[in-house]
Each structure stands twice: as C-alpha cells, then as structure tokens.
C-alpha positions in Angstrom: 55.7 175.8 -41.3 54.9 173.5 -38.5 57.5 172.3 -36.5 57.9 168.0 -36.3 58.6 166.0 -33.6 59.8 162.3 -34.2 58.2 159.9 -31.9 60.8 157.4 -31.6 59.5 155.9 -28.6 58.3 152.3 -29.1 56.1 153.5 -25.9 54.4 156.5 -26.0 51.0 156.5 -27.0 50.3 152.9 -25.4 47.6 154.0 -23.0 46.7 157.1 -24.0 46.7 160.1 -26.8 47.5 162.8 -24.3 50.9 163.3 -25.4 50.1 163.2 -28.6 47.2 165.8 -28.3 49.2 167.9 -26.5 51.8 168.1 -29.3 49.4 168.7 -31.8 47.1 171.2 -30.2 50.5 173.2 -29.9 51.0 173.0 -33.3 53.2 170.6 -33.8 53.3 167.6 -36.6 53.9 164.0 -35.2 55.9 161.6 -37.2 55.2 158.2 -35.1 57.1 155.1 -34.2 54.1 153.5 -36.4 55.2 149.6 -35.8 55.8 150.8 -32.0 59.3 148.4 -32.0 62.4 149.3 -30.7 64.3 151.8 -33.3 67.7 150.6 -34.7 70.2 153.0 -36.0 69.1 152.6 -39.4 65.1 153.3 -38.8 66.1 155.8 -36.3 68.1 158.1 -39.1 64.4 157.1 -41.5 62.0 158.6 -38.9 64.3 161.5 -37.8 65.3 163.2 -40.8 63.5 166.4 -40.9 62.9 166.7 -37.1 62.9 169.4 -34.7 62.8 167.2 -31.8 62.9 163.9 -30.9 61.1 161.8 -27.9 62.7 158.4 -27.3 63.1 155.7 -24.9 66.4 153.5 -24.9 67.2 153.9 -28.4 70.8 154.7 -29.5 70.8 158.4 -30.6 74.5 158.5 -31.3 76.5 160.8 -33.1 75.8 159.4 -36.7 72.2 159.5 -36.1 72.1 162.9 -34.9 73.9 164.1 -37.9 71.2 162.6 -40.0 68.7 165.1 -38.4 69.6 168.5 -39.3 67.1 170.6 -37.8 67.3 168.8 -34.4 67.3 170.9 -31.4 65.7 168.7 -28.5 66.0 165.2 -27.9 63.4 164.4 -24.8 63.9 161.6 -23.2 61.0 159.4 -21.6 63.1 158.9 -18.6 66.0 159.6 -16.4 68.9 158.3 -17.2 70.8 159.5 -20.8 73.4 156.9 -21.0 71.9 156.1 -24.6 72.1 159.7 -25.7 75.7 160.7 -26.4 75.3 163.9 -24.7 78.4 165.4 -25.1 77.9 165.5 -28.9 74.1 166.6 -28.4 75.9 169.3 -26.2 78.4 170.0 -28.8 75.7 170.8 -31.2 73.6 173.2 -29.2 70.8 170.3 -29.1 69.2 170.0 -25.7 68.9 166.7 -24.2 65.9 166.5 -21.2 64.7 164.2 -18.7 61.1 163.3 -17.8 62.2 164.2 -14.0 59.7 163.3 -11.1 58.0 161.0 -12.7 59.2 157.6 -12.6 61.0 157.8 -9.0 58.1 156.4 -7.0 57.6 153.4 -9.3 61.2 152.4 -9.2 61.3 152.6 -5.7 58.2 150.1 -5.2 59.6 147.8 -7.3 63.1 147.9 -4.9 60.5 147.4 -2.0 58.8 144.4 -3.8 62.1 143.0 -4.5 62.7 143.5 -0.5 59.6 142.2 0.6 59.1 139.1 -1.6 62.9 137.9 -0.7 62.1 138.7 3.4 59.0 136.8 3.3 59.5 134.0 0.6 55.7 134.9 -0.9 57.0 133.7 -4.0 57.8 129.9 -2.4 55.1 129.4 -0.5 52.7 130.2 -2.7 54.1 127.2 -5.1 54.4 125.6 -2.1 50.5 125.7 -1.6 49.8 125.1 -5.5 51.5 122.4 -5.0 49.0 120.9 -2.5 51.8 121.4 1.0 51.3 123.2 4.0 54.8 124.2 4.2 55.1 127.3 5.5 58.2 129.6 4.5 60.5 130.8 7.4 61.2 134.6 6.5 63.1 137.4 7.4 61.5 140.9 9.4 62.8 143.9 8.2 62.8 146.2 11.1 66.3 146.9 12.1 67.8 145.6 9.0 70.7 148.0 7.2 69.6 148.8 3.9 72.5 150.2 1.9 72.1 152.4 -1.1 74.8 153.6 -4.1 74.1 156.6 -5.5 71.7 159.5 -3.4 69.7 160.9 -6.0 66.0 160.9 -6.1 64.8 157.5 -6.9 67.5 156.6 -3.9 65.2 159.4 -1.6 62.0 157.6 -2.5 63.8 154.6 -1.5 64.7 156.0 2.0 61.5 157.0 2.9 59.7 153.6 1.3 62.2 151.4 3.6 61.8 153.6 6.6 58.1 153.1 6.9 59.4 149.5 7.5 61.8 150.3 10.3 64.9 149.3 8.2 68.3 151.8 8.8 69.7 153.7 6.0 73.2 154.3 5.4 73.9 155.4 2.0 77.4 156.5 0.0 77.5 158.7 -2.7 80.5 161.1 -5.1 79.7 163.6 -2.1 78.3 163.6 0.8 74.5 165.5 1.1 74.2 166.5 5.1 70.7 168.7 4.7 69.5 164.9 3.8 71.3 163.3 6.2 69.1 165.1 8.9 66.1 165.3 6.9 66.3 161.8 6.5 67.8 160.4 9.0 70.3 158.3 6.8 73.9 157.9 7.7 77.0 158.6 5.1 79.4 156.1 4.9 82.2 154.9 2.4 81.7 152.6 0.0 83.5 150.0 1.6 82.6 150.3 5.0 78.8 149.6 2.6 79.4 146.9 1.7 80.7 145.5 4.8 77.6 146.4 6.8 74.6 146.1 4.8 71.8 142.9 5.0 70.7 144.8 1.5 72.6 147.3 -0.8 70.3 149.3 -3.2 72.1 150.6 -6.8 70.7 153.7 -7.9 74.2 155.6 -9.9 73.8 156.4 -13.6 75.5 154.7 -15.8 79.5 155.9 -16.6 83.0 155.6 -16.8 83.2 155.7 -13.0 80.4 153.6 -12.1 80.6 150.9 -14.9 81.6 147.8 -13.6 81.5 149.4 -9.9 80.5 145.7 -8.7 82.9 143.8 -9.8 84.4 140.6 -7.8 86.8 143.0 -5.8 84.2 144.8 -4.2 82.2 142.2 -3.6 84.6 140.3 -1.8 83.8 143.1 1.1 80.5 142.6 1.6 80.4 140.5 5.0 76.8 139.7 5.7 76.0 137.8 2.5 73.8 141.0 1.5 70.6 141.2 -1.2 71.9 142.9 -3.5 69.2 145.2 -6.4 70.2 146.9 -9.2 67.3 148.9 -10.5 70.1 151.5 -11.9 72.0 149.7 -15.5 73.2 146.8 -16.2 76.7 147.3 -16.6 77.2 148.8 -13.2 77.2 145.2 -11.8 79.7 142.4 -13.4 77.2 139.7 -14.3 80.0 137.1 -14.3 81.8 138.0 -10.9 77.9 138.6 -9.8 77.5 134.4 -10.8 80.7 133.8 -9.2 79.9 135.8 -5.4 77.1 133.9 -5.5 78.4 130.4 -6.0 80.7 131.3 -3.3 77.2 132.2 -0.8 78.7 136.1 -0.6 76.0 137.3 -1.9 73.0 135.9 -0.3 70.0 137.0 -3.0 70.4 138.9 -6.2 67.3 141.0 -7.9 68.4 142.4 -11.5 65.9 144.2 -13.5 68.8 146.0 -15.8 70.9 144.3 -18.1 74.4 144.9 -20.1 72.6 144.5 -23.5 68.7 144.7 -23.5 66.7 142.9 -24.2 68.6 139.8 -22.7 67.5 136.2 -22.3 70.6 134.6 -21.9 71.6 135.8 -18.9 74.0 133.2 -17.0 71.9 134.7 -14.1 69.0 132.3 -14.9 70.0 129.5 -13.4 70.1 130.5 -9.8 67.2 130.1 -7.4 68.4 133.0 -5.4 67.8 135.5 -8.1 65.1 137.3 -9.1 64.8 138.7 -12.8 62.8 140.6 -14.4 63.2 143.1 -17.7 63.8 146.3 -17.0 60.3 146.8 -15.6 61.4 149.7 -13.1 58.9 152.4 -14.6 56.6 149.7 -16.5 53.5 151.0 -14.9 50.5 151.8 -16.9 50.2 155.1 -14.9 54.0 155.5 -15.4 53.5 155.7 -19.3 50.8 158.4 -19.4 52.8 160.7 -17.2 56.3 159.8 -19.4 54.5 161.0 -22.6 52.8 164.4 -21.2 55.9 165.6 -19.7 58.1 164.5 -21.7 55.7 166.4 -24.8 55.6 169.3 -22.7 59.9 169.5 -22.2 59.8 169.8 -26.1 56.7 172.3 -26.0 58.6 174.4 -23.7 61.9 174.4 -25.4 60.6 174.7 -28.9 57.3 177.4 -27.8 
C-alpha cells in the first residue's frame, strides 16, 4: 500500500506540478488542499486522517490535530520557521518536523533591501509626486556608512550582511551567542542588544518566534534606540509590540517602520495603518513565483527522503 501525503499547503502547486510529480513518481498518493484556502483546525484533521506525512504552510498543526493522524511521521514544512508546529509534541511522538532550508533566505533578504532602499530614497513619494503632475523631487538618504543593525544571526540575517554590504552600510549584529568565524568572514561587529539599539540608523529582526523573543520590542527597549532608527521585521509578528510600536512612533523614536509579519495573519486592522512612516505589506518575505517552485520540490523531497 502506497504511502499518502496530505498537502495542506494552500500554496504548493500554484506554479508548477514538480512537487507534485515528484511525490507521485516516488510512489506516493497525494491528498490535495483542493480549494487551495488556508486550513483550519477542523479541515486540517478532514485532509489529514490517514497520512503519512504532511506538507503545510502556516497552518496550526497542534496537538489535537496531530492526534487525528495516526500514521503521521513527517510534517514538512514549506518554510523556516516552526512556530505553528507544536514541535515539542511532534518530537514527543517520534514525528519529524523539517524545514525547506536554503531556499527562501535570498528572497527575504531583498525584500529587507527594498524596504531599505525605497525609505533612503523616497521612490515611493516621488513617484506620486510626479503622477500627480509636480516636479518635486524627494530629498533622500545615502546609505554608505550607515549602521545597519540585525537581531538574530542566522541565515536569512547572513544574506542580509552581504546584500547591505554591497551598499557600503556597517554591520553590527547581536545574537543568544556570539559567532566569531562570521565575525571575520563577514566583517560584522558583535554587540549587545542594547548598545543596538542605541547605535543603529536601521535594526533588521530576523529571531524565530518564542518565549524569549516574543514581545522582544516592546516600549522598554525601544526607549534605547537613540537615532530614531528604521526599524523591519521580516521575522513574526509578535516579536514587535504593535501598540508600543504605534506609541515610539508618535513619540518620533522610531523614525520609519516596515512590518511584513503580523500577531494574527491575515490582519487588516492593524493600528499600524494610519502612519505615513510605515510601510506594510502581508507577509510577502518568500512570495516570489520562483520561491514557490523551489518550497514545493524540497520540501517533497524532505518527506521522500525520510519516508524512502
């Protein structure tokens, strides 16, 4: 008897049947996300019921839903982060729980450099500006020589540093430990979290989401940061406080916000709207068509490979 995967994945499959293919010419019987919606807890327990593995996106696979899937043994995630995977109970069942790892690390990182460039240079106001029939042009910002400062050194952060140093910015980073091999090979500079916030003109999230780093930015730290900083989180929503976020800005602390995670997703009420000094946009970090293709193959072949 074949073995089943549950594609629960509102995602995979959008731009191409590799993944797919793959599966199947190894043997394996889809069961597909057939509406291609996000999965709640109830659908999720429907589609999973008699599957070896599982490949999902953000859905909640929780404790009660893994209990509704018997023969389940990998749960692949398209993706990095497992923050909607309770992993502990995965672990506690002997289910492996993997990570579509070196693919969406690039993409992320241009999307921190878009958020970088398009706040330095104000592309976004003069061209309404121009529609609007003025020749008004837009006094920017260069970024050589500006201090970009990133939270969390893992590898989305390292595409980061090598994105922003083709721009002449300086790195200084801080992380749970220090990493000197990158430190040289990089040429980045660790520093505490504080001193951080204190010196950078930008400060980068990349930390996974838990109990340590939730609510990391909060109104306390931000109070520290001393040159009215850009601040990006690319990472998850709950890292930042949205409503001491709202407040550091009304109080011109923070300088430019660019959110593309959120604490509940999707989200369109975010108090965050009515600032003209943020930029937000919904959790497109690895929402490339390129992206997508390589998230279903690898993420296919982590279940191939653990299942044979």
């Amino acid at each position: 008897m074949s073995k089943k995967v549950a594609i629960t994945s509102e995602f995979f499959g959008r731009f191409s049947d590799e993944g797919e293919r793959i599966l199947k010419e190894a043997g394996f019987e889809v069961i597909s996300n057939q509406d291609k919606k996000f999965l709640e807890e109830d659908a999720l327990i429907t589609i999973i019921a008699n599957a070896d593995a599982i490949i999902c996106d953000l859905e909640k696979i929780n404790k009660k839903v893994m209990d509704h899937a018997p023969n389940l043994k990998i749960i692949a995630r398209r993706g990095v982060g497992v923050d909607s995977v309770d992993v502990k109970y995965a672990k506690e069942k002997g289910i492996n729980v993997a990570r579509t790892l070196g693919v969406v690390e690039k993409p992320v990182a241009e999307l921190v450099m878009a958020y970088i460039l398009q706040i330095h240079r104000k592309i976004h106001e003069s061209n309404q500006e121009m529609k609007k029939g003025n020749w008004n042009k837009q006094l920017g910002n260069s970024l050589e020589g500006k201090i970009l400062g990133i939270v969390g050194m893992g590898n989305i952060a390292k595409e980061v540093v090598r994105k922003a140093k083709a721009f002449d910015m300086k790195i200084i980073y801080t992380n749970y430990t220090r990493k000197p091999k990158l430190d040289d090979a990089l040429q980045i500079e660790y520093v505490s979290f504080e001193e951080l916030l204190k010196h950078s003109d930008v400060i980068s999230i990349h930390v996974p989401l838990t109990e340590t780093t939730a609510n990391m930015f909060d109104y306390h730290a931000m109070k520290f940061m001393k040159k009215q900083p850009i601040l990006i989180n690319t990472a998850r929503g709950p890292v930042v406080n949205e409503e001491d976020l709202c407040k550091a800005l009304e109080e011109k602390r923070i300088s430019f916000a660019a959110i593309d995670v959120f604490d509940v997703e999707p989200k369109m009420d975010s108090p965050l709207r009515k600032y003209d000094n943020v930029v937000l946009t919904p959790h497109v970090g690895t929402f490339t068509k390129e992206v997508f293709i390589n998230m279903d193959i690898l993420a296919a072949k982590n279940v191939i490979d653990y299942l044979g």
